[in-house]
Biopython code that builds the backbone (N, CA, C, O; Angstrom):
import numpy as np
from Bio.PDB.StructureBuilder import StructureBuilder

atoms = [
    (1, "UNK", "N", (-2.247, 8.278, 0.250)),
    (1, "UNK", "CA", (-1.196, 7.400, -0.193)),
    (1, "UNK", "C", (-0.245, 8.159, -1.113)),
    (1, "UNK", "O", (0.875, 7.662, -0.994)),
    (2, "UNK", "N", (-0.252, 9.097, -1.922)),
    (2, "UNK", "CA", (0.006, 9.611, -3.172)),
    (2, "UNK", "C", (1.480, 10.950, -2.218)),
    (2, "UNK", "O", (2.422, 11.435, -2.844)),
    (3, "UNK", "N", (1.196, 11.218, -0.655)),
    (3, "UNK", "CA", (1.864, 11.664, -0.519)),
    (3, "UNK", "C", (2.863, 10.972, 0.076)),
    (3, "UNK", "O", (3.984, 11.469, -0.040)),
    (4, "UNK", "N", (2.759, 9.931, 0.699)),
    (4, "UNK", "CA", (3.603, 9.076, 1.282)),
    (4, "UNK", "C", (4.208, 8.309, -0.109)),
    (4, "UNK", "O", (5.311, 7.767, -0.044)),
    (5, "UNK", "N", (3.693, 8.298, -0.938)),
    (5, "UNK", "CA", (4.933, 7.659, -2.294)),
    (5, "UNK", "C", (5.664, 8.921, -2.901)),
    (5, "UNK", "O", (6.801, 8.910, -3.374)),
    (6, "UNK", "N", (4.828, 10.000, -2.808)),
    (6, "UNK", "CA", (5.920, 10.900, -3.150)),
    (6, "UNK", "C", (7.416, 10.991, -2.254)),
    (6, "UNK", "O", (8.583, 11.064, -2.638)),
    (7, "UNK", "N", (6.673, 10.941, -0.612)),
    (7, "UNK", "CA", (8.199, 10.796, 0.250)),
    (7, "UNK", "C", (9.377, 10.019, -0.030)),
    (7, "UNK", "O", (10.596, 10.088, 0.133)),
    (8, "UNK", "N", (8.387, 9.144, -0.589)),
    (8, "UNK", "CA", (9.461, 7.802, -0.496)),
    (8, "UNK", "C", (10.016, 7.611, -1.624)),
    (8, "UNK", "O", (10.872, 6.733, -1.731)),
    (9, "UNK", "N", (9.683, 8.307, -2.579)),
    (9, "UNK", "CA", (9.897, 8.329, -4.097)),
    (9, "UNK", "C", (11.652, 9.283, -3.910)),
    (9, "UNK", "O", (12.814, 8.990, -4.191)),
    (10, "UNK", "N", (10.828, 10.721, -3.173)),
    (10, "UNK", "CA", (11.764, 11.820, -3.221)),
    (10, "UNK", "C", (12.845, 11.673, -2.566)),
    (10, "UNK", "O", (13.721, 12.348, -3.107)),
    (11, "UNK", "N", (13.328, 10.980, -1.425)),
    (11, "UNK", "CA", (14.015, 10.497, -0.218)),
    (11, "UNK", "C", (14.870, 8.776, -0.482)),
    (11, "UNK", "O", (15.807, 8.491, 0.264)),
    (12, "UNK", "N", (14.480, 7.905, -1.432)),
    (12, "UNK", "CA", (15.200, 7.320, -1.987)),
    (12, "UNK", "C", (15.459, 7.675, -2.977)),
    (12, "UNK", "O", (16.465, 7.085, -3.370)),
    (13, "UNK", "N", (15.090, 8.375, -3.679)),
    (13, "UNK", "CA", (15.335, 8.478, -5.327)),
    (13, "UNK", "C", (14.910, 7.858, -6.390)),
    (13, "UNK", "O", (15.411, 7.944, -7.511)),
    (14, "UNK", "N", (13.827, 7.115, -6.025)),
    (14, "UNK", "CA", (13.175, 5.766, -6.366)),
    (14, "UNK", "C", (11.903, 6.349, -7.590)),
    (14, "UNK", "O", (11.194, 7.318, -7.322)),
    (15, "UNK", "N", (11.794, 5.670, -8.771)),
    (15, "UNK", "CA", (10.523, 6.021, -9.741)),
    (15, "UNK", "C", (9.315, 6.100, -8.786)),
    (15, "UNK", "O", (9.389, 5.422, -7.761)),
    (16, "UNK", "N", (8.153, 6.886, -9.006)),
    (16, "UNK", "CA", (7.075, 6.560, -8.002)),
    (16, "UNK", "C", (6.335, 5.307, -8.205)),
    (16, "UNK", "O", (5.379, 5.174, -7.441)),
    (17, "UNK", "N", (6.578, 4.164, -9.213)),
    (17, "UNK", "CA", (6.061, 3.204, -10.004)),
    (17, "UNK", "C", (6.482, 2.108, -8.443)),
    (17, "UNK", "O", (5.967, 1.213, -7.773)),
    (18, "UNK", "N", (7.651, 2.867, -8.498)),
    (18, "UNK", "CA", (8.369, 1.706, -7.686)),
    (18, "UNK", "C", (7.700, 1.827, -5.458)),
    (18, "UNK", "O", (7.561, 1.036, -4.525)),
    (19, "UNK", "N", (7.527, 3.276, -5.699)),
    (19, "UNK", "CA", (7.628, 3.511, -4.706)),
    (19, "UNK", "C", (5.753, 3.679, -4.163)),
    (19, "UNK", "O", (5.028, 3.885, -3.189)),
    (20, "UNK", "N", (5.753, 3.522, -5.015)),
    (20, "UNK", "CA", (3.893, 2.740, -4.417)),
    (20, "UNK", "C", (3.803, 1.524, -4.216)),
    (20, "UNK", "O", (2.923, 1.159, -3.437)),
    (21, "UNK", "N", (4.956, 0.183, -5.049)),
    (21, "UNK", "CA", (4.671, -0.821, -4.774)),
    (21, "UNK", "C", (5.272, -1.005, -3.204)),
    (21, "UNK", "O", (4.942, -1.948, -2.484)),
    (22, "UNK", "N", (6.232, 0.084, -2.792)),
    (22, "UNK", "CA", (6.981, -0.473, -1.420)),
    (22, "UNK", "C", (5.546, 0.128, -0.892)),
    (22, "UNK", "O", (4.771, -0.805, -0.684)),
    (23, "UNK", "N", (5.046, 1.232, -0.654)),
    (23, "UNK", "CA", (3.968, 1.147, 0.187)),
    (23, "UNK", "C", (2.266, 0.139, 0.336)),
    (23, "UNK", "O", (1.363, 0.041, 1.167)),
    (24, "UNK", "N", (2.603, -0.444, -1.043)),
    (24, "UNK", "CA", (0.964, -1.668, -0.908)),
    (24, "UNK", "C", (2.070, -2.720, -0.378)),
    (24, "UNK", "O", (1.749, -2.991, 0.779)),
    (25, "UNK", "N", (3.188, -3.395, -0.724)),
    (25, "UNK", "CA", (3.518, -4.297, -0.120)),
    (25, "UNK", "C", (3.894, -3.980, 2.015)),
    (25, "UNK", "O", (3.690, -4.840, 2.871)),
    (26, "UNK", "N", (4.235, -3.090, 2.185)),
    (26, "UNK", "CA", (4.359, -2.485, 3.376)),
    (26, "UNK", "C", (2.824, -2.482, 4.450)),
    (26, "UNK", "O", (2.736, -2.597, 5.672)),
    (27, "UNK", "N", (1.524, -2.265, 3.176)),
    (27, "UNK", "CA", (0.174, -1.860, 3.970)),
    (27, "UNK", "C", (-0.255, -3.688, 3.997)),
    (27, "UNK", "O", (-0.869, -4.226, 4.918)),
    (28, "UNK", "N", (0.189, -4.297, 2.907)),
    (28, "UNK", "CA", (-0.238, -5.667, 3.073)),
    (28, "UNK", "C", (0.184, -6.209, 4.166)),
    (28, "UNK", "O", (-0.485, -6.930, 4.907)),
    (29, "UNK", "N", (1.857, -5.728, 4.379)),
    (29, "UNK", "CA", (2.363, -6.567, 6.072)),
    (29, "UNK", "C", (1.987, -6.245, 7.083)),
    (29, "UNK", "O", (1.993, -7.182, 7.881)),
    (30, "UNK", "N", (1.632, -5.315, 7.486)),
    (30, "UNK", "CA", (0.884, -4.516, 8.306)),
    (30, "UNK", "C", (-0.271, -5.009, 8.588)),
    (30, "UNK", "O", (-0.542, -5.072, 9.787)),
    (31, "UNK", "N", (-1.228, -5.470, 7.662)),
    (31, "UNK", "CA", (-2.438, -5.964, 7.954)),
    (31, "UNK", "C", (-2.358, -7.342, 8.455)),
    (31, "UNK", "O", (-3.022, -8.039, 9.223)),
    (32, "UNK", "N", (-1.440, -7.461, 7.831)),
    (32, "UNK", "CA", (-1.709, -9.212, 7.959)),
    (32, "UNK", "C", (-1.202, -9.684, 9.518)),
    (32, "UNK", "O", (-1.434, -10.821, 9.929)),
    (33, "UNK", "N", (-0.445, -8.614, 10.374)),
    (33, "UNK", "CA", (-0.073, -8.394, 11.589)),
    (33, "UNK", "C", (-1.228, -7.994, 12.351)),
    (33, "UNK", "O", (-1.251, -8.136, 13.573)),
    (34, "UNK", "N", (-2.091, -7.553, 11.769)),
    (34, "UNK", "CA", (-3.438, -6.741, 12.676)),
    (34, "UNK", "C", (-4.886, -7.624, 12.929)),
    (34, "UNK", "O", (-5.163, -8.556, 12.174)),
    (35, "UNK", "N", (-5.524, -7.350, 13.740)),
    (35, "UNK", "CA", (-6.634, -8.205, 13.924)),
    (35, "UNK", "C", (-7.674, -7.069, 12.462)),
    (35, "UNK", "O", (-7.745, -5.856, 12.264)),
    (36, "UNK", "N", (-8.255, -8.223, 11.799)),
    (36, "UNK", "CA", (-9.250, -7.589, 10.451)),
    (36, "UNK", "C", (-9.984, -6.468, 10.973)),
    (36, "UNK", "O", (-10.469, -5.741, 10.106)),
    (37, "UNK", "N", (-10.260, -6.030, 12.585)),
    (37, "UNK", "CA", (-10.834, -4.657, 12.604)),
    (37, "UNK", "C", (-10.219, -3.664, 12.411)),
    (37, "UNK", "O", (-10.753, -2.619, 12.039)),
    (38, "UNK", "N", (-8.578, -3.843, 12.697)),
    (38, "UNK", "CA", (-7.929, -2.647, 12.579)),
    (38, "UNK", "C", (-7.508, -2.220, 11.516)),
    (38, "UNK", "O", (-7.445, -1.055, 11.122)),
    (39, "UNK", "N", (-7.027, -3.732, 10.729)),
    (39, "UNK", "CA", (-6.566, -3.664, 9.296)),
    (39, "UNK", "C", (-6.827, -2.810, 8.354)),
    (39, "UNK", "O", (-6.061, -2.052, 7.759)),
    (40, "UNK", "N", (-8.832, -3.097, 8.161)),
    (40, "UNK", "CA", (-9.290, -2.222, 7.297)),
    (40, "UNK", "C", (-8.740, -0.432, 7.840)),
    (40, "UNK", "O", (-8.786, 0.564, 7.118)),
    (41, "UNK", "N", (-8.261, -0.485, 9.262)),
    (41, "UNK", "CA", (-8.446, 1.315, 9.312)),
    (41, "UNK", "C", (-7.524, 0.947, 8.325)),
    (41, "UNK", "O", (-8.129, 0.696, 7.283)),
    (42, "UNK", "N", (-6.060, 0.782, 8.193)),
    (42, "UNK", "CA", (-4.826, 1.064, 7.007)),
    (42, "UNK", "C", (-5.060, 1.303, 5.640)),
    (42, "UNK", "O", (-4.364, 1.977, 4.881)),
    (43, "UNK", "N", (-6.558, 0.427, 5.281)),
    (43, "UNK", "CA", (-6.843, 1.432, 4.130)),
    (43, "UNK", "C", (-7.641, 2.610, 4.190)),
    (43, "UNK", "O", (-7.633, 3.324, 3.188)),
    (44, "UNK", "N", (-8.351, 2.962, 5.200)),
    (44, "UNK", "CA", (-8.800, 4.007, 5.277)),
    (44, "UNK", "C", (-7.379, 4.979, 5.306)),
    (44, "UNK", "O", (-7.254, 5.888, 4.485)),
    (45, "UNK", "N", (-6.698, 4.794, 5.973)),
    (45, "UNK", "CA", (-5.174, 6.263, 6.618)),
    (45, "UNK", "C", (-4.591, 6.464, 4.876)),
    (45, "UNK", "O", (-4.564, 7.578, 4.353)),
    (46, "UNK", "N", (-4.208, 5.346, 4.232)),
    (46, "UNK", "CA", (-3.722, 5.023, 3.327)),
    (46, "UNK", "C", (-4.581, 5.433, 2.063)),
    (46, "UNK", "O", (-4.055, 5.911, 1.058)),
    (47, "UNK", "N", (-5.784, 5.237, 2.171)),
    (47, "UNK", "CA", (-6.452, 5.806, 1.269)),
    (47, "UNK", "C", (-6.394, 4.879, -0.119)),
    (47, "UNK", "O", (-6.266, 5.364, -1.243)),
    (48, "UNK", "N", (-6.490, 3.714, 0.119)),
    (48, "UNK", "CA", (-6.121, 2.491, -0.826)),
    (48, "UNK", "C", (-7.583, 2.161, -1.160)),
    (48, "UNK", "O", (-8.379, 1.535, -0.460)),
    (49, "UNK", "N", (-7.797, 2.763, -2.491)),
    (49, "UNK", "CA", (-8.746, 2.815, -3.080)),
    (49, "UNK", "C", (-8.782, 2.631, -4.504)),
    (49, "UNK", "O", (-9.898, 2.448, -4.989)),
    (50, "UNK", "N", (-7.726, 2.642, -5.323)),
    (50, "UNK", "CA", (-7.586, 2.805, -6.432)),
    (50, "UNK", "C", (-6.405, 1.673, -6.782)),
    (50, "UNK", "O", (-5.414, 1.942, -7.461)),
    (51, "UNK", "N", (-6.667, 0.444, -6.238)),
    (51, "UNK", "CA", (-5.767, -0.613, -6.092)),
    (51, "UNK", "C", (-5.914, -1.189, -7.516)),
    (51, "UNK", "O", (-7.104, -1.353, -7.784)),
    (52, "UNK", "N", (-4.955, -1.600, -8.660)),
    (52, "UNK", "CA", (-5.489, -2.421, -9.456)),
    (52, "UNK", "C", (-5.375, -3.657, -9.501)),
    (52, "UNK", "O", (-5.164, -4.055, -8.356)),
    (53, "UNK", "N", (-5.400, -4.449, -10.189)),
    (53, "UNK", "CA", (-5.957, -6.099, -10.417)),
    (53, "UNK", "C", (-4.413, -6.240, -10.392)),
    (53, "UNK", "O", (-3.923, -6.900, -9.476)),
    (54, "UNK", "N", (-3.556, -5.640, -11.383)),
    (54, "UNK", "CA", (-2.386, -5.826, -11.486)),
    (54, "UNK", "C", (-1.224, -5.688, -10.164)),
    (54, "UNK", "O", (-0.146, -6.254, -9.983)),
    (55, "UNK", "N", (-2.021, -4.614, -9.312)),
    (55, "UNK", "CA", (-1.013, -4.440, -8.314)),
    (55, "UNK", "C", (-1.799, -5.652, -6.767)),
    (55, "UNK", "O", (-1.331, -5.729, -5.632)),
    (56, "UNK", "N", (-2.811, -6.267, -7.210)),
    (56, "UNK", "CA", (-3.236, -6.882, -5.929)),
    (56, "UNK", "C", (-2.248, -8.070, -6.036)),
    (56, "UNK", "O", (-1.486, -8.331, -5.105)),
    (57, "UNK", "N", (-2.278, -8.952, -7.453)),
    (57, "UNK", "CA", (-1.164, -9.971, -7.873)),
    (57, "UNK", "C", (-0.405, -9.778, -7.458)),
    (57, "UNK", "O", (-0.100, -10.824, -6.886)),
    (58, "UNK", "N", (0.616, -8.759, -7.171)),
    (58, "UNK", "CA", (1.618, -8.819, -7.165)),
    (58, "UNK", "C", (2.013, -8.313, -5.588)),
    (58, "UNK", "O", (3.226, -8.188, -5.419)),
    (59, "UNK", "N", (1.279, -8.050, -4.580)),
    (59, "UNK", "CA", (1.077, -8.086, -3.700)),
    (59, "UNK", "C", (0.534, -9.049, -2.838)),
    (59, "UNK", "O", (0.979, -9.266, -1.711)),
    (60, "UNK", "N", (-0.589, -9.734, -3.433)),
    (60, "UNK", "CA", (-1.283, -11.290, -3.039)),
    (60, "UNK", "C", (-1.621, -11.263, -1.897)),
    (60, "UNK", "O", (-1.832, -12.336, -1.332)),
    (61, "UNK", "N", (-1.744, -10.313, -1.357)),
    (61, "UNK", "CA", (-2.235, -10.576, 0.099)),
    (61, "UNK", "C", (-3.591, -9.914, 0.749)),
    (61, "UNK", "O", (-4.374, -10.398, 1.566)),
    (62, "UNK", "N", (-3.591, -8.824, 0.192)),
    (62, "UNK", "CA", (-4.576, -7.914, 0.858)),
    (62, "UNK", "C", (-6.098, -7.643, -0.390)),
    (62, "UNK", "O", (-6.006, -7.097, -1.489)),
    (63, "UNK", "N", (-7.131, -8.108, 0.116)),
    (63, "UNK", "CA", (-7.853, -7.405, -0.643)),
    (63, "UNK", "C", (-8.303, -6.061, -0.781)),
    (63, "UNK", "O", (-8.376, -5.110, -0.002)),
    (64, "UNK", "N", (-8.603, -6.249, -2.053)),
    (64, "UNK", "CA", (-9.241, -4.824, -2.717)),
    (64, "UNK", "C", (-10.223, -4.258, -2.099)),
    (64, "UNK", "O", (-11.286, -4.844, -2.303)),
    (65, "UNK", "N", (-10.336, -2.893, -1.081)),
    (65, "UNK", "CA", (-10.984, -2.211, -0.757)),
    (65, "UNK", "C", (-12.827, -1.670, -1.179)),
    (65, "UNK", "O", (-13.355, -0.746, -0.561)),
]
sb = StructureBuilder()
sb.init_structure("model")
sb.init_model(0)
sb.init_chain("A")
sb.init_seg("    ")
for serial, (resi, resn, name, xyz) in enumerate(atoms, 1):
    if name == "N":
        sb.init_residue(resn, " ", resi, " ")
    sb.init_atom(name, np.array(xyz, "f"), 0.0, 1.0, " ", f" {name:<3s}", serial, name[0])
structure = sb.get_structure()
């Protein structure tokens, strides 16, 4: 995950604060499009492991790994 927010950090110009929340809100839509077997792979690719309490709120959709 840490390199895909750097992309997206470096390529918009965006704080990386900001640019992790576009990728958990992005992995949340994604899942919620997928049947629950595939879903979980997105946190495996993604590597969404280190989710906090603060960023699940504010995402609301996906649970914590």
């Amino acid at each position: 995950m840490e390199e895909l927010i750097k992309q997206i950090s470096d390529k918009l110009g965006i704080p990386k604060t900001t640019a992790r929340k576009v990728v958990l809100v992005t992995a949340s839509f994604l899942k919620s499009k997928m049947p629950q077997s595939v879903a979980a792979e997105v946190d495996m690719i993604l590597e969404l492991k280190d989710i906090t309490e603060e960023e699940t709120k504010f995402v609301g959709l996906f649970k914590i790994p």
